[in-house]
C-alpha positions, 0 to 999 in steps of 0.5 A, spaced: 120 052 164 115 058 165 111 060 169 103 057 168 099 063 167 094 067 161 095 073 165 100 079 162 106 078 166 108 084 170 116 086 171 115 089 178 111 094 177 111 098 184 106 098 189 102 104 192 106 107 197 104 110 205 097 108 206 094 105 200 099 100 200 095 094 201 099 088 205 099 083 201 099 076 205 099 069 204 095 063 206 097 059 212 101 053 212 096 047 214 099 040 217 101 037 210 102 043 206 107 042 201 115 046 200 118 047 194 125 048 195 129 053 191 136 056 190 136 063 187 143 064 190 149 059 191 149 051 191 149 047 198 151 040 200 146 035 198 147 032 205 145 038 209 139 039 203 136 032 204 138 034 212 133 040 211 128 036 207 128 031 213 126 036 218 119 039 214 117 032 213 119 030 220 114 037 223 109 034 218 110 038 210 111 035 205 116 037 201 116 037 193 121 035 188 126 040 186 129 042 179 137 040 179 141 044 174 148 044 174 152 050 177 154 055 174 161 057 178 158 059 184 151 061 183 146 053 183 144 053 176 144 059 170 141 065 172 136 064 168 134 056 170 134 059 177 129 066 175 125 062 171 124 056 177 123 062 182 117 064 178 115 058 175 114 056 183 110 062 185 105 059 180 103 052 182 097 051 186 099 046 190 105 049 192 104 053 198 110 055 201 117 056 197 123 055 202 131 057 201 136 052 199 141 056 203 144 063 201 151 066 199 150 070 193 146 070 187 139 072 188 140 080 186 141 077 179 134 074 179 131 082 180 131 085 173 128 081 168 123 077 174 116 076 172 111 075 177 104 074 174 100 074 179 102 079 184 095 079 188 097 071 190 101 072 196 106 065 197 110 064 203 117 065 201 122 062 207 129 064 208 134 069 210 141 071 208 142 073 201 134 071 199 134 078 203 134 082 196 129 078 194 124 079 199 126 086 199 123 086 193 118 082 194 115 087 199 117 094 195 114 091 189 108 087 191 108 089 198 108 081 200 109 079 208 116 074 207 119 070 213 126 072 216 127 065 218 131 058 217 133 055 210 134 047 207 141 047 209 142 053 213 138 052 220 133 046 218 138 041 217 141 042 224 135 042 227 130 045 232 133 048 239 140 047 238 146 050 235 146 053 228 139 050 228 133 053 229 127 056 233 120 051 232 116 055 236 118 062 232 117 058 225 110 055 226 107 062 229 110 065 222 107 060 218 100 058 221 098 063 226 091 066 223 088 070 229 092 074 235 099 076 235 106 072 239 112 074 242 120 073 241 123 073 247 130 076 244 136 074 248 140 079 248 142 086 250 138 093 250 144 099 247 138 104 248 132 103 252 125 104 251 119 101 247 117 102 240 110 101 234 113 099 227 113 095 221 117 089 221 122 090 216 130 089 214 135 082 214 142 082 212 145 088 212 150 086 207 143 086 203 139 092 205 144 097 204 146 094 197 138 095 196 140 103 195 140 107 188 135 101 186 128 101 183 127 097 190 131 100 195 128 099 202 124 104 205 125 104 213 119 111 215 116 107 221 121 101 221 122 096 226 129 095 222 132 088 223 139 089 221 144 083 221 151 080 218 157 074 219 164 075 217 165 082 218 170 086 221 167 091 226 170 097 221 166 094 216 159 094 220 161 101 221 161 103 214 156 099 212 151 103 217 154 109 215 152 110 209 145 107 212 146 114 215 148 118 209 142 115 205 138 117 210 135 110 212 134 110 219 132 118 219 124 114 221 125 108 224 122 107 231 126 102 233 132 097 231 134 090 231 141 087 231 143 080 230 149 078 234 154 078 228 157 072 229 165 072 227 165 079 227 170 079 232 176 085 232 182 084 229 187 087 234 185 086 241 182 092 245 180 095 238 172 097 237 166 091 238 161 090 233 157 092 239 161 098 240 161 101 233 153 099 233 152 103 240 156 109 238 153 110 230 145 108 233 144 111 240 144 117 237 138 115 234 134 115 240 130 110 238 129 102 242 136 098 239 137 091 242 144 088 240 144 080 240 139 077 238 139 070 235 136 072 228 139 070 221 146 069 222 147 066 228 150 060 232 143 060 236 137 056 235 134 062 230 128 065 230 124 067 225 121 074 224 115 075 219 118 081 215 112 086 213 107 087 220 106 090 225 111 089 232 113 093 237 120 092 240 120 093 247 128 094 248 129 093 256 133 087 259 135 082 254 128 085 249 122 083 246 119 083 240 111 082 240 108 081 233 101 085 233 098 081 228 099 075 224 103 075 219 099 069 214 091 069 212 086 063 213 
């Protein structure tokens, strides 16, 4: 399965950087606008999918048919069924969003060899988890605007509202807002106070950090840096934020935005927080922090974040984030 098109393919030629990088945007998604699923990572449970595919419909999508490939080990399908489906769906015209099937490990495989034929077409790509190197890929090759939000089997399949489910209001804003901006109440705590203008960018830590030293590493100069994780240790956030540090990652950031880090919890009693290890590495900064918000990771209804616009972070109380501008086109 290749992608459909007569254009000479282009193997993430890198975008112009600073102010002649144009954002590329895509078109909003219109009541009955078509999903196409795809797993660039792990397989999930086929329930949980079909649980996931339900609540698009239910919200008024359609949902495409998928292609079923057979695991391989614990990747969804071989590495190049799932580069090559990937591709192939940023192709088809009637296809106006893709979705996640749920994270895991896998979509960094996708990256070397991935052809995107026609970089100038914008398609929504939806998700979070391990799909972060994916659109931190997409955004410093092709400066696309992606969306930090709820897969199939990871948020859509629970629900709006509830636990381990996910935030409508945040979703459709993303989605299909073309004119103004929005603001996302954060739920949680301001390690350092004050208010900060970037651009939105970041997801997973585990996966921003293994972005560096690769022709894709993710550029954090007048960021609003989303940062978040599950199932580590407090040490293990520490080291992964120091070698951010070390790499000089958050020497022009403007502000920063933490998940809440579920399962991280310490495992010596007294022993350093997750939230300490982040207050003592970040608050040096003197930059806008909020800890805690339902992003990503999260047992929480999540929200979801546009990646590649504009924001401002306004770290007092329990913290907002006000979108400046829409994340999709008319």
């Amino acid at each position: 399965m290749t992608p459909r098109s007569s254009s000479v393919p282009v193997i993430g030629n890198p975008s112009p950087t600073g102010a002649a990088a144009a954002v590329r945007k895509p078109h909003a998604l219109a009541n009955g606008g078509q999903f196409m699923p795809f797993a660039p990572a792990s397989p999930a449970e086929p329930l949980r999918i079909a649980a996931g595919i339900a609540e698009l419909v239910g919200v008024g999508f359609r949902v495409a048919d998928r292609a079923v490939f057979a695991n391989d080990g614990y990747f969804s399908a071989a590495l190049a069924n799932r580069r090559n489906d990937f591709a192939a769906a940023l192709e088809r015209p009637e296809i106006d969003a893709l979705v996640g099937v749920r994270g895991g490990y896998g979509s960094n495989y996708l990256l070397d060899e991935l052809k995107v034929t026609t970089p100038e077409n914008p398609k929504i790509i939806l998700g979070f988890s391990d799909l972060t190197s994916l659109q931190i890929f997409m955004w410093e090759r092709f400066r696309w605007v992606s969306f930090h939000g709820p897969m199939l089997a990871a948020g859509l399949d629970a629900g709006p509202g509830v636990a381990n489910g996910y935030d409508q209001k945040s979703l459709m804003a993303a989605l299909q807002k073309t004119t103004g901006g929005w603001s996302l109440e954060l739920e949680g705590e301001a390690l350092t106070r004050g208010e900060a203008k970037g651009r939105l960018l970041g997801g997973c830590l585990t996966l921003v950090e293994t972005t560096l030293g690769t022709a894709w590493e993710l550029q954090t100069d007048d960021a609003i840096l989303v940062l978040e994780d599950r199932g580590m240790k407090p040490w293990q956030v520490d080291r992964a934020l120091m070698h951010l540090m070390q790499a000089g990652k958050f020497k022009g950031v403007r502000g920063i935005l933490l998940g809440d880090f579920p399962e991280c919890e310490s495992p010596v009693q007294g022993s350093p927080t997750v939230r300490d290890v982040c207050h003592r590495i970040l608050s040096p900064l003197n930059v806008p922090i909020v800890f805690g918000a339902p992003v990503g990771h999260t047992v929480r209804p999540a929200l979801t974040l546009p990646l590649g616009v504009s924001a401002r972070l306004s770290a007092k109380g329990a913290g907002v984030l006000n979108i400046l501008e829409p994340a999709v086109v008319s």
